[in-house]
N, C-alpha and C positions, 0 to 999 in steps of 0.2 A: 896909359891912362893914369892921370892922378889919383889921389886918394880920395882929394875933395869930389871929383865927379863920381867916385864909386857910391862915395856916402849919396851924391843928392839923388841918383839915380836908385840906390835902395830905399830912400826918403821916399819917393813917387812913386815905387812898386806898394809900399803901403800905405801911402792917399790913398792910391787906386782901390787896395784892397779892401782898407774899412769904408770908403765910401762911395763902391760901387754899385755894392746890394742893397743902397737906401732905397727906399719907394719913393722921396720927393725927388725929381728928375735935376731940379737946379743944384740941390748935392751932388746928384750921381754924375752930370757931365760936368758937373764947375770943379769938381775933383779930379775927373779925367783931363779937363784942358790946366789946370794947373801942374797935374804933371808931367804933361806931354811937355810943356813952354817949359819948364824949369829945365827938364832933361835935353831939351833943345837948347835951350840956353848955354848950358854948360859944356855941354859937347861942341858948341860952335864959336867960343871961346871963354 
């Protein structure tokens, strides 16, 4: 695994993490689907 996928995938553990506990839901999941697709992204090439 590259280095760059290590970064983006540490990048999306903390999207996830500051903006999961938001109360407005379009932060908490538009935070999650952005780092699910990034880390998908990158891992698929």
């Amino acid at each position: 695994m590259a280095t760059n996928s290590i970064v983006v995938i540490n990048l999306a553990a903390i999207l996830v993490a500051t903006s999961f506990d938001n109360a407005q839901p379009v932060i908490k999941w538009g935070g999650l689907i952005v780092a699910v697709g990034s880390v998908v992204a990158t891992l698929a090439g």
